[in-house]
N, C-alpha and C positions, 0 to 999 in steps of 0.2 A: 504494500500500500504506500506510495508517496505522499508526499507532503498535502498538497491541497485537498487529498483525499480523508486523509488521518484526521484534520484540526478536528472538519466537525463529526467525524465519527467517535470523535477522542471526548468531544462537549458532551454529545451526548448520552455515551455510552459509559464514560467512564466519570466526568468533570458533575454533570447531572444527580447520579444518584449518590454519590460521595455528597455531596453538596448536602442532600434531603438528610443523608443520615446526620451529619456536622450538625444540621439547624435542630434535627430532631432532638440531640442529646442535650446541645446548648438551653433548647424549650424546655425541658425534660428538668436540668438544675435550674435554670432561672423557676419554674414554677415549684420545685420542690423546695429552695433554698432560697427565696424571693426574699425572706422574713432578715432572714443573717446577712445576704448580698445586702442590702439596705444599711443595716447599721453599717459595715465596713463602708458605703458609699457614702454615709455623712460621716464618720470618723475622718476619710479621706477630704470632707466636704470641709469639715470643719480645719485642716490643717492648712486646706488650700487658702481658706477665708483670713487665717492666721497670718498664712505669709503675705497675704495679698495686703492686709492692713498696715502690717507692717511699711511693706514697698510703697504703698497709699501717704505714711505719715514721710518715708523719706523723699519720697518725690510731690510731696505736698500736691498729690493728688488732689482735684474738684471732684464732688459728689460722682460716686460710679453708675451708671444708667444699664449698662449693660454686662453680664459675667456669661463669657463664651469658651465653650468646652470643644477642642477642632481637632479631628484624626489628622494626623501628619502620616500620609503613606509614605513619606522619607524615611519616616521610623519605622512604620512596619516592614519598611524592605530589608531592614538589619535586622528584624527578627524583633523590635524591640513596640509594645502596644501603649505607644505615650502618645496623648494628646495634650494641645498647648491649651492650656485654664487663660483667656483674658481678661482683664477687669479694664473697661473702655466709660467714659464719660458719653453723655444723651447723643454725639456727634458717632457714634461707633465705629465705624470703619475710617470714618477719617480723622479718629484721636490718633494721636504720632506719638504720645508720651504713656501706653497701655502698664501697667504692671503685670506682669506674666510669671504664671508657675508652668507646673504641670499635673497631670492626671493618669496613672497605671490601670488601663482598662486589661491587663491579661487575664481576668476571671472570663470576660466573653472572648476575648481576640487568640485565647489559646484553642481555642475550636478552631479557627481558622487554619493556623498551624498543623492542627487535625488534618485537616480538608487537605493542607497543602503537600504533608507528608504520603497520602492515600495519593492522592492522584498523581504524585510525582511516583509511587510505586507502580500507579495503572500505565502509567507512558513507557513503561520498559520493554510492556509487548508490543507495540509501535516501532521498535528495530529501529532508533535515531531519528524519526518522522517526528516524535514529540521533543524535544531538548527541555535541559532545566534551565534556558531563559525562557522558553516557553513556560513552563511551568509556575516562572514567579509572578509573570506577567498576570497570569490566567491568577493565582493567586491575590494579587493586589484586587483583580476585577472584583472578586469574587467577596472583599471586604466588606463592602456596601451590608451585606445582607447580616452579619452578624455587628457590625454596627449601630444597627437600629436596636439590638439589645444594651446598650451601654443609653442610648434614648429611653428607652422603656423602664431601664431601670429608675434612671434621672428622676421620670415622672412619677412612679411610685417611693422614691424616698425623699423628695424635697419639700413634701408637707412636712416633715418632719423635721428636715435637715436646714432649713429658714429659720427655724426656734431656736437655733443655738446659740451662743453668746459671742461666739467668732464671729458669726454672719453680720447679728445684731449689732456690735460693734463698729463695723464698714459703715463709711459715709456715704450713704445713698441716696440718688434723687428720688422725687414721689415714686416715679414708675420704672422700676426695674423690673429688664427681660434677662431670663436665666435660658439661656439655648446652647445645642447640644447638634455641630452638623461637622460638615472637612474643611481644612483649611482653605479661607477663602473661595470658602464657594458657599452652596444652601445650608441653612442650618434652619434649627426648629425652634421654637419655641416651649420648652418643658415645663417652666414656674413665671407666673407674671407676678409681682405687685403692684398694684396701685391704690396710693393712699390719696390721691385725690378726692374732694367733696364731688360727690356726683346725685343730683338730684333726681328722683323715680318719674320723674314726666321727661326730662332729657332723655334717659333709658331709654323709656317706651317709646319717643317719638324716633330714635335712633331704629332700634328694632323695626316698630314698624315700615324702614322704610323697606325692608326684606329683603336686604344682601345678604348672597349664598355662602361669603367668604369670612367678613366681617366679623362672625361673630365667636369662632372657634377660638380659642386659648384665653379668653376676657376674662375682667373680672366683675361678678354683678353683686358683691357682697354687700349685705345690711343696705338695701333698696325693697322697695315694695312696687313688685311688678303682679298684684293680686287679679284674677279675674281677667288677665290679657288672652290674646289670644297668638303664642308663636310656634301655632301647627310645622311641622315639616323644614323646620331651620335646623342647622348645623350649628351645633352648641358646644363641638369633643373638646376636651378638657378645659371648659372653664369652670369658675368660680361660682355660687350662690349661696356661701355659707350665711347664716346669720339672715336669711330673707324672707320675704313674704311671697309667695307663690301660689297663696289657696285659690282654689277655683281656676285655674288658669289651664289652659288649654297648652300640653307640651305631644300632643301626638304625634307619631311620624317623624321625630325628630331625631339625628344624629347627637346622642348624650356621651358619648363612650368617655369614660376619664373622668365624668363632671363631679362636681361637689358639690352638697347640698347641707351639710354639718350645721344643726342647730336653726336649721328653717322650716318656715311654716307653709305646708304643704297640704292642705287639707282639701279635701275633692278634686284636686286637679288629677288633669287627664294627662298620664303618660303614654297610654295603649301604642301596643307598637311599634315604639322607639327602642332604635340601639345605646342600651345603657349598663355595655360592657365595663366592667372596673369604676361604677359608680360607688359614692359615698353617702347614706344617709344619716350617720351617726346622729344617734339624740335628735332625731327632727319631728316633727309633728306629720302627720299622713295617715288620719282617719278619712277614712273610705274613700282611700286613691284609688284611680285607675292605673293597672298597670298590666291588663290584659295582651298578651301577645308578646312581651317585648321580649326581645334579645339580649338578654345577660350573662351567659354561661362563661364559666372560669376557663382557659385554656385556649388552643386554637379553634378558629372557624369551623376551619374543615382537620377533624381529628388525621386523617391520613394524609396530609398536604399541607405545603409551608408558603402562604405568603408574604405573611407577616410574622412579627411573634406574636402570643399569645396573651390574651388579657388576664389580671388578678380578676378576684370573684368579685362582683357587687356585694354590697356593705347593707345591714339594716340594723347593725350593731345597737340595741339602745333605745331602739325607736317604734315611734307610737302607732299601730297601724292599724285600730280594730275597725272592720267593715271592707277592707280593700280588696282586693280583685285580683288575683295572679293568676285569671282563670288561663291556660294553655300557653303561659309563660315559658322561657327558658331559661334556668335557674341554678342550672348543674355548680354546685360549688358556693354556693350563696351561703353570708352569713348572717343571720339573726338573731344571736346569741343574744339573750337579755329583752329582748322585745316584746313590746305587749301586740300578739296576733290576734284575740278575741275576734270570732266569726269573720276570718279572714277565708278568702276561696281560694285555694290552690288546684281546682280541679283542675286536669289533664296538664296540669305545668311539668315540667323537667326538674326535681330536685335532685338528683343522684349525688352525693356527696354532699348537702347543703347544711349547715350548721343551725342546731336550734336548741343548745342548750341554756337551758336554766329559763324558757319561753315563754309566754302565755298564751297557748294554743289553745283556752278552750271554747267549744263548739265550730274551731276550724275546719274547713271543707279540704281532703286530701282524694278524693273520689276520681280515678284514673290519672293519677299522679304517678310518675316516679319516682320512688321511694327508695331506690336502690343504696343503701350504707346512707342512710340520712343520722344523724347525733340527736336523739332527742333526750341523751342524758339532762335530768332535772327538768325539762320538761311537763307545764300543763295542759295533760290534751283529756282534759275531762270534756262528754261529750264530744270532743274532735272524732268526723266521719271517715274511713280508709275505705276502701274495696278490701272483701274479704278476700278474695285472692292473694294479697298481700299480708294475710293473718299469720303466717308461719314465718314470713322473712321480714317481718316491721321489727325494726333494734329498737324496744322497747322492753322494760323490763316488767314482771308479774302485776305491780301494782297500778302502772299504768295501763296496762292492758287491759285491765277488770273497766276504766272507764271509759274505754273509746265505743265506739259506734262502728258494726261494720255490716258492709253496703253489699248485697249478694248481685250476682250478677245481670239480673234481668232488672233489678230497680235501677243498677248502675248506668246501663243502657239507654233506661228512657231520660234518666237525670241528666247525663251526659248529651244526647238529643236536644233534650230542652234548652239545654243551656248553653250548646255551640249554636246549633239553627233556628230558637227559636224567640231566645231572649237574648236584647241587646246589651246585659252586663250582669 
């Protein structure tokens, strides 16, 4: 086989599913060890902020606006997974005086090395058609993808990793972007602040003017946007902690990431919406809608890699009796501590969903999946199952004596009724 013949028989045969297994294992620790990767990214968070303060007092730095995290494939070509930490003033790319650290992403970038070790062994039956400048090249390319895990981390530990006294310390303008992309080129937005006064009819007239782009990474905290209506917007990772949202129409909308911590959420309508790795710790949300939505812990598509995979939606805390999870998707969901009182789970996906220490009674589980659900401490007095799931519900003697269980033929027409026939 020659050369122009080998590259893409080499992509695909060989560079391809090395590739799928690399992202799968990396998915595989990020979501098993998401909890400990975290702390070690704000210990590292906080050192960076340390030095950066420091270099801020000797270069009598002005307030920092921006803190940019950039892969240097320079470094990765030596083998070595450092990206440059910048702390730039409101002007970002055109400050000329940055204070710069650095950042050791080899908890994700050693998979790569994975990848690059494996397909530099598949090119050896290529007989010279594939070479290891080929190989590194194909390796650099091939960075991108486990990249976006050292982002995903970012996002899930900087609610936390913003709290600390290093960060606190840094002279910062109202609105700091914390972004995570390659050197000099696109990068992301992971963490915004902004301490800016912003007044709830501004908000609303902004939103309403219904840009598709606009409104992803924002922050809309301690605002009352109650009883609006922003069906079908694009919301992924922003802010609504501390708000008012009762009544309000969020259907159909892209939430994935968002935060909602300590807001009040009462009858509004989520149904439908992607609100992968959502927070609602301690929020109010008696009889939300949140029929249909897409929440599940992990990847999209379990045997395929586009992305990485989401952490689980959060209900940690929170108040939710009367609401709707009717035919939700919920796999990995946690509710630990929450008041559920005659909450509908029918036909949702909990497979692995956390519900201990609960208050599930008279909750609807009727064509649920139930599959390793936690209802240690759990109250599911009067709470209804399918009897079909009487032998494998993880429940212990005494809660079982008070559940309800649903035989198959009343299951049937419930289930009936309440996908085809009733709208919630």
């Amino acid at each position: 086989m020659d050369r122009p013949e080998a590259m893409p028989h080499f992509l695909t045969n060989v560079v391809e599913p090395a590739r799928l297994r690399a992202l799968m294992r990396l998915e595989q620790d990020f979501q098993t060890n998401k909890t400990a990767l975290a702390t070690e990214w704000t210990i590292a968070f906080q050192q960076i902020c340390k030095q950066l303060g420091g270099e801020q007092i000797r270069k009598d730095k002005p307030l920092i606006g921006h803190l940019t995290f950039s892969l240097l494939r320079t470094e990765l070509a030596v083998g070595r997974a450092i990206y440059l930490v910048e702390a730039t003033d409101s002007s970002w790319f055109f400050d000329r005086n940055p204070c710069q650290t650095e950042y050791d992403a080899s908890w994700a970038l050693r998979y790569l090395e994975q990848l690059k070790d494996e397909i530099n062994s598949g090119s050896k039956a290529y007989m010279g058609a594939i070479t290891l400048p080929d190989v590194e090249q194909i390796a650099l390319r091939e960075a991108v993808h486990f990249h976006q895990y050292v982002i995903q981390l970012a996002r899930y530990a900087l609610p936390t990793a913003i709290q600390s006294q290093e960060f606190v310390e840094l002279s910062t303008e109202d609105v700091v972007e914390i972004r995570v992309g390659e050197y000099m080129d696109v990068s992301e937005v992971v963490y915004k602040i902004d301490r800016r006064a912003r007044d709830a009819q501004s908000v609303r007239e902004w939103i309403d003017e219904g840009s598709e782009q606009e409104y992803a990474y924002e922050v809309f905290d301690r605002v009352d946007l109650s009883k609006g209506d922003y069906s079908e917007l694009d919301f992924r990772y922003s802010r609504f902690e501390h708000s008012n949202l009762s009544y309000a129409r969020l259907n159909g909308c892209v939430l994935m990431g968002t935060r909602w911590n300590h807001s009040r959420l009462a009858q509004a309508d989520f149904s439908y919406s992607l609100l992968f790795g959502a927070n609602f710790y301690q929020s109010e949300l008696s009889g939300t809608d949140f029929r249909g939505i897409q929440a599940s812990q992990g990847l999209v598509e379990p045997d395929s890699w586009e992305m990485p995979g989401f952490w689980e939606i959060s209900f940690t805390e929170a108040n939710l009796p009367g609401a709707s999870f009717v035919g939700a998707h919920l796999a990995g969901a946690q509710f630990s501590r929450a008041n559920l009182v005659g909450v509908n789970f029918a036909g949702a996906n909990l497979t692995d969903a956390n519900f201990t220490d609960a208050n599930l009674r008279g909750a609807v589980f009727v064509g649920a999946s139930v599959a390793s659900v936690d209802f240690t401490g759990a109250n599911v007095e009067g709470a209804s199952f399918s009897a079909r799931d009487q032998g494998k519900l993880n429940v212990d003697e005494q809660q079982q004596a008070t559940v309800i269980w649903i035989e198959a033929e009343s299951e049937g027409a419930y289930l009936d009724e309440l996908f085809y026939s009733v709208p919630r």
